[in-house]
GUVO-60007 format. One record per residue: residue in three letters; x, y, z of N, C-alpha, C, O in turn. Coordinates in steps of 0.001 Angstrom, whole numbers, plus 500000, padded with zeros to 6 digits. Atoms other than C-alpha are relative to their C-alpha. Layout:
<zalos>
(Ala; (X; Y; Z); (X; Y; Z); (X; Y; Z); (X; Y; Z))
...
</zalos>
This chain:
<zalos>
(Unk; (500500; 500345; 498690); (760533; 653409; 796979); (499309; 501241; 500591); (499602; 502436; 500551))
(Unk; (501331; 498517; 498959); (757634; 655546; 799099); (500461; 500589; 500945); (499675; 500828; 501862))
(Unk; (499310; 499761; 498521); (760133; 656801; 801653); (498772; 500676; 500755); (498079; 499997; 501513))
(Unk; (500733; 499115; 499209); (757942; 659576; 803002); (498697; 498769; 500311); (498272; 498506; 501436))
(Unk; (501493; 500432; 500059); (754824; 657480; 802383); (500489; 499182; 501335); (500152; 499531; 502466))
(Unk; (499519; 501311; 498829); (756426; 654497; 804684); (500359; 500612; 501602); (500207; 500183; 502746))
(Unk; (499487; 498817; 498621); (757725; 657240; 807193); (498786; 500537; 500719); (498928; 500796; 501914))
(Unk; (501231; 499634; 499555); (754057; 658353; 807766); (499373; 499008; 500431); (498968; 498975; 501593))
(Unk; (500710; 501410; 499673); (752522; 654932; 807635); (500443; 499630; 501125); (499804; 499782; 502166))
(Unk; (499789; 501214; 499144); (754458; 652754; 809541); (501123; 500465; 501141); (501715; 499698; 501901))
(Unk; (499653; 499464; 498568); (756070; 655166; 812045); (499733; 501476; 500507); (500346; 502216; 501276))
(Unk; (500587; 498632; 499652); (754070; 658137; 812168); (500980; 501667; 500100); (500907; 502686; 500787))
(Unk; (499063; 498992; 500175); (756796; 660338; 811050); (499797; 500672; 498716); (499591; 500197; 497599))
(Unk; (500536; 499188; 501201); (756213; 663663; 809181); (501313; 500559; 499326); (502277; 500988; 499960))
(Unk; (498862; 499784; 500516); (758560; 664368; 806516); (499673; 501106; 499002); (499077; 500934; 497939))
(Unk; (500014; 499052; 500899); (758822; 667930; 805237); (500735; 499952; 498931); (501906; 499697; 499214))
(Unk; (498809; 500348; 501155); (760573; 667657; 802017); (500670; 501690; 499431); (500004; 502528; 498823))
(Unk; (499996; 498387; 500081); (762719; 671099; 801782); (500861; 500048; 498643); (500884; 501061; 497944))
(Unk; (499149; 499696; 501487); (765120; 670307; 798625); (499981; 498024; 499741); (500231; 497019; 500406))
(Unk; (499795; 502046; 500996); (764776; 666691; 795780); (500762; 500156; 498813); (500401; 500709; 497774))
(Unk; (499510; 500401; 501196); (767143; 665891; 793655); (499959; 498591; 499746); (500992; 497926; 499815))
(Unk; (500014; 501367; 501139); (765947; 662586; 791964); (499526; 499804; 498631); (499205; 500663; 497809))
(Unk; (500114; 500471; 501389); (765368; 660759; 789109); (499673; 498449; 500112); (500334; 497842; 500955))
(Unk; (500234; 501441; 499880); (763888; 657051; 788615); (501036; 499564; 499576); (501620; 499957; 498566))
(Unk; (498898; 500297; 500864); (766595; 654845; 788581); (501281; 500462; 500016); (502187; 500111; 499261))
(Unk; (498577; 499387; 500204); (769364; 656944; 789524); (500022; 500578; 501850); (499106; 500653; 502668))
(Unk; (500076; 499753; 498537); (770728; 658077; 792939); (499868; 501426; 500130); (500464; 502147; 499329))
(Unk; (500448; 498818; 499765); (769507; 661132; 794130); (500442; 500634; 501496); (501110; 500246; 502454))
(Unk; (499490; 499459; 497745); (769634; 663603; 797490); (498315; 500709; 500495); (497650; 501672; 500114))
(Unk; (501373; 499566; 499174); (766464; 664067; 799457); (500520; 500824; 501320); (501207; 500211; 502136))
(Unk; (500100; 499359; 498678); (766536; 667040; 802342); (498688; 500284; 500321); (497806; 500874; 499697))
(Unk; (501477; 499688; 499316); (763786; 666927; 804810); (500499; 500066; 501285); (501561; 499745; 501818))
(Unk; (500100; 500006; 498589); (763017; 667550; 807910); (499117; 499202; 500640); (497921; 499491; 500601))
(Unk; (500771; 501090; 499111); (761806; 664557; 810113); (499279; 500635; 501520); (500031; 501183; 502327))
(Unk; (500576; 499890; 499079); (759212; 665191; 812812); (499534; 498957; 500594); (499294; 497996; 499862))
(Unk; (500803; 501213; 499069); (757707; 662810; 815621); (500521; 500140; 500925); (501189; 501146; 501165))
(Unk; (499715; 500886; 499008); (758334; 660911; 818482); (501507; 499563; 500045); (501798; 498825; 499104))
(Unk; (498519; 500205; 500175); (762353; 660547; 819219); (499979; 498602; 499732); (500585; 498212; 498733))
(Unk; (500153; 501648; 500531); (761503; 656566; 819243); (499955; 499369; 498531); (500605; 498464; 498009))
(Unk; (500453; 500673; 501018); (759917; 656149; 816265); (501132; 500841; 498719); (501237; 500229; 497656))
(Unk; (499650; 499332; 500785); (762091; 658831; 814318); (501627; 499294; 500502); (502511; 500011; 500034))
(Unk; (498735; 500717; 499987); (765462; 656436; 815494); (499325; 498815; 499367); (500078; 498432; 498472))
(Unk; (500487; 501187; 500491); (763192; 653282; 814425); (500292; 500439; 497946); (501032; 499829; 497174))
(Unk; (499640; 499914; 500858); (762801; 655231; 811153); (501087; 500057; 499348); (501311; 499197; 498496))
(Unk; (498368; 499817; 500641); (766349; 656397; 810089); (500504; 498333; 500311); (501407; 497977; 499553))
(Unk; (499254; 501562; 500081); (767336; 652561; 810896); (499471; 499574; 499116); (500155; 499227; 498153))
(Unk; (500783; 500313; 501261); (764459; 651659; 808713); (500932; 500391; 498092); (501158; 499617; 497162))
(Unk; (499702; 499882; 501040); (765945; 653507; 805901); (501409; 499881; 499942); (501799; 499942; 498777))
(Unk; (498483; 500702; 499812); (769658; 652558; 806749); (499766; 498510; 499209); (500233; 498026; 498179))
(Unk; (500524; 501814; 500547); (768138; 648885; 806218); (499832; 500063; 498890); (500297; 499130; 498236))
(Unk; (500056; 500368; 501632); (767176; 649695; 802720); (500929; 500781; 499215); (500700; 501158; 498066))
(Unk; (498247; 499537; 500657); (770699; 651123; 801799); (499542; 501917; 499798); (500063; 502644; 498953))
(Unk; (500319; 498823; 500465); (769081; 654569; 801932); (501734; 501071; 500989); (502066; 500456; 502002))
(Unk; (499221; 499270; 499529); (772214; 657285; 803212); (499561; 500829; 500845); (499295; 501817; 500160))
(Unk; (500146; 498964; 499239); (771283; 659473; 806302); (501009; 500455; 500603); (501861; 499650; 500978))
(Unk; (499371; 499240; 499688); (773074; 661950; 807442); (499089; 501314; 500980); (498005; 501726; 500567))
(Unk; (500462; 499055; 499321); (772259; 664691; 810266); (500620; 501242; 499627); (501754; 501123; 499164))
(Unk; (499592; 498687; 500399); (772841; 668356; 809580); (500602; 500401; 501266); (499978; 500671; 502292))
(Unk; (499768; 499365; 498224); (775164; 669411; 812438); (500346; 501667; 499694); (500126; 502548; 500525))
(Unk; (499285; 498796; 500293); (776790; 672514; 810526); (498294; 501609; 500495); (497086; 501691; 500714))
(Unk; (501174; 498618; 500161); (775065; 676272; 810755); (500296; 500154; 498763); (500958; 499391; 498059))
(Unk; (499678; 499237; 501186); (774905; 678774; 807879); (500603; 501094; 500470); (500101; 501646; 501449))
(Unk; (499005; 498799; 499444); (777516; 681521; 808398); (499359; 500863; 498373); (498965; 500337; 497331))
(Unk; (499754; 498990; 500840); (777253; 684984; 806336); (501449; 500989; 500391); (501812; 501503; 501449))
(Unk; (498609; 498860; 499950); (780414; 687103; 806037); (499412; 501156; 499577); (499273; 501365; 498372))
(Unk; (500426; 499057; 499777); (778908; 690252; 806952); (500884; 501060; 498907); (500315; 501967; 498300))
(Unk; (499204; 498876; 501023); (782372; 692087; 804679); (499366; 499655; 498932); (498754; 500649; 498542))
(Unk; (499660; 500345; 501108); (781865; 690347; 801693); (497811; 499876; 499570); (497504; 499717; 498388))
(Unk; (501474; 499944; 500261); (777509; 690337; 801647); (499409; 500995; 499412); (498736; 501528; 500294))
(Unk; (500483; 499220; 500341); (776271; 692762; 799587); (498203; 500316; 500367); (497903; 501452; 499999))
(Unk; (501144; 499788; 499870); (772367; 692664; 800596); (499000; 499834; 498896); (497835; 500230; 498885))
(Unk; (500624; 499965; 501305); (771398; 691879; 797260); (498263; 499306; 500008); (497334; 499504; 499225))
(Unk; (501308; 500813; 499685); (768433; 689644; 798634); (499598; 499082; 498610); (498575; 499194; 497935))
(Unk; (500409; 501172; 500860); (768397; 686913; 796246); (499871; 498786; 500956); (498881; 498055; 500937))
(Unk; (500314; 501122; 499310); (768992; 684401; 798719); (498770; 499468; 500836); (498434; 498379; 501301))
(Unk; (500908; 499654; 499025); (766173; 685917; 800492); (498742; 499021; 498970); (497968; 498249; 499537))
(Unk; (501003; 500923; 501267); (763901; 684100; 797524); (500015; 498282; 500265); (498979; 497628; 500149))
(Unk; (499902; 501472; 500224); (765021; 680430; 797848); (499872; 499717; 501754); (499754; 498545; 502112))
(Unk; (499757; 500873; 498598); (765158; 680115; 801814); (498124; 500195; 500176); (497382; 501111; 499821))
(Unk; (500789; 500839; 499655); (762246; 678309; 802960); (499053; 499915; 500916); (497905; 499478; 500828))
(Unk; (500134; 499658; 499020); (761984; 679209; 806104); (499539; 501666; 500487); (498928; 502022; 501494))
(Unk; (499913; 498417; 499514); (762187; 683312; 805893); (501059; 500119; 500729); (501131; 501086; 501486))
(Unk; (498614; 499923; 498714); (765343; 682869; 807866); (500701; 500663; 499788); (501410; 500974; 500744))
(Unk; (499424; 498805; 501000); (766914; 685381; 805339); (498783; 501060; 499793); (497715; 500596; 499395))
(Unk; (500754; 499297; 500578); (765013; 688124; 804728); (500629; 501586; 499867); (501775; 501822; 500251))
(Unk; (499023; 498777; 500280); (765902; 691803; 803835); (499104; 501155; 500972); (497920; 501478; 500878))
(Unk; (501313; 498683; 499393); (764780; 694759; 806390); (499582; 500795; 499526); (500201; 501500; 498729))
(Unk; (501064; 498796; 500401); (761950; 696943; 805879); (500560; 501209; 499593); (500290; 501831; 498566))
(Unk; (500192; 498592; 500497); (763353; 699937; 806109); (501857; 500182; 499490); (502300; 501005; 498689))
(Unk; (497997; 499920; 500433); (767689; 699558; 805635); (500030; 498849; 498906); (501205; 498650; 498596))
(Unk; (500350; 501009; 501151); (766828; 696881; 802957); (501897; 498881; 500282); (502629; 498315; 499470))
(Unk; (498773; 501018; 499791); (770016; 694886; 804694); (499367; 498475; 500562); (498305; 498124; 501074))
(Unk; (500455; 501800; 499942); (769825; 691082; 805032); (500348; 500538; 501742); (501060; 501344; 502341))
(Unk; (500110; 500503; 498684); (768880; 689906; 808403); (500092; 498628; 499940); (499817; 498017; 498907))
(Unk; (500238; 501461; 500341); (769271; 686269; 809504); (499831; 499671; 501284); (500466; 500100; 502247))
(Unk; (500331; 500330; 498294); (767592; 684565; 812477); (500275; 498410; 499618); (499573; 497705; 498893))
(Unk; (499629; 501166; 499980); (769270; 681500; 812701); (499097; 499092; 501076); (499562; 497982; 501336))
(Unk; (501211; 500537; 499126); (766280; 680324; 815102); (499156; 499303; 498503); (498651; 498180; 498491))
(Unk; (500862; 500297; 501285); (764578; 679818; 811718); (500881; 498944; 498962); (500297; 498178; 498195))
(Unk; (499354; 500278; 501287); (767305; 678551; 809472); (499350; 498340; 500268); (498482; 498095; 501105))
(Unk; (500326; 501819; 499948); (766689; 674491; 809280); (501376; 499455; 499171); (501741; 498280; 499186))
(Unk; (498399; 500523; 500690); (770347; 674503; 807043); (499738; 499397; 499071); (500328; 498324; 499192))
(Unk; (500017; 500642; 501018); (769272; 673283; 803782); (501242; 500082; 498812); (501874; 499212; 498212))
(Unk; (498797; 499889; 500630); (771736; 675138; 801940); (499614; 500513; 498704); (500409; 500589; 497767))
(Unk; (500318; 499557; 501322); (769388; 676573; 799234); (500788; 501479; 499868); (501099; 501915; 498759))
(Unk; (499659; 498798; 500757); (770840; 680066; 799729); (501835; 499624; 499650); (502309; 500604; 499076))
(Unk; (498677; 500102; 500112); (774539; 679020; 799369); (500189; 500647; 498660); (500763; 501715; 498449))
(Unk; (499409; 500246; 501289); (774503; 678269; 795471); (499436; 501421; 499469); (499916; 501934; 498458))
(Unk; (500077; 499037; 500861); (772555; 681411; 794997); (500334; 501101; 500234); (499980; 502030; 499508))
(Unk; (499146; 498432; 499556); (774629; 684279; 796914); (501207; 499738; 498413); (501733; 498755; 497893))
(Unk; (498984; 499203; 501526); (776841; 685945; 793590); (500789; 500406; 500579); (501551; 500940; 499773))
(Unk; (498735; 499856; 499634); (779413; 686659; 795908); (500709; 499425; 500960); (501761; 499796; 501482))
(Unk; (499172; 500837; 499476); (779785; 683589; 797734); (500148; 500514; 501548); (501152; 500179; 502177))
(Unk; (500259; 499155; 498565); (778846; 685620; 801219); (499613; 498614; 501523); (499600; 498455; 502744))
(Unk; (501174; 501078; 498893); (777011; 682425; 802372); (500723; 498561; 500124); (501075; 497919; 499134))
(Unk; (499645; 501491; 500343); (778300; 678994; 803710); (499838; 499039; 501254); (499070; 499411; 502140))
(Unk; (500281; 500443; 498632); (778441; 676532; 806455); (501301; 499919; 500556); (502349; 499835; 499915))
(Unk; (499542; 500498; 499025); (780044; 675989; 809477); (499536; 498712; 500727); (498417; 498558; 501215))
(Unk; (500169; 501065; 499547); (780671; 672506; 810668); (500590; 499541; 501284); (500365; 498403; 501695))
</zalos>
């Protein structure tokens, strides 16, 4: 099914797509971020309720445990946003949670498990 496509069409809702796990045929996990009109972006999510699709809202943040973070800046690679990034000149992770959007790409790739959410 065309989710995004149908989400643009037929309620003028823009759907950034920030992480896909599918496969034809098999159930998958789509994270995006929905933009529009609060109307049409409750019309949609009912829309895709109606065709058995699963939504869910992101309420959690991303927490770092400042002890246990080494600065290694890998995570700084997969976020999306820049919401991680490492400073210029102390090469320590910064995080502007103004930026994050909570996808959750840096979780799986902190090596010491520094990174997670709060719900």
């Amino acid at each position: 099914m065309p989710v995004t496509y149908v989400l643009a069409k037929e309620f003028n809702v823009a759907a950034n797509i920030i992480r896909a796990q599918v496969a034809p045929n098999q159930i998958g996990k789509l994270v995006v971020e929905l933009s529009g009109d609060i109307d049409q972006l409750d019309a949609a999510i009912e829309w895709m309720r109606s065709r058995h699709v699963n939504v869910s809202h992101t309420l959690g943040e991303i927490a770092i445990d400042e002890d246990v973070c080494v600065h290694c800046g890998l995570c700084t690679g997969v976020c999306p946003t820049e919401a991680l990034t490492l400073h210029p000149e102390t090469y320590k992770l910064t995080f502007t949670r103004s930026r994050c959007i909570v996808c959750e790409q840096c979780i799986p790739t902190c090596p010491v498990q520094a990174i997670s959410t709060n719900l």
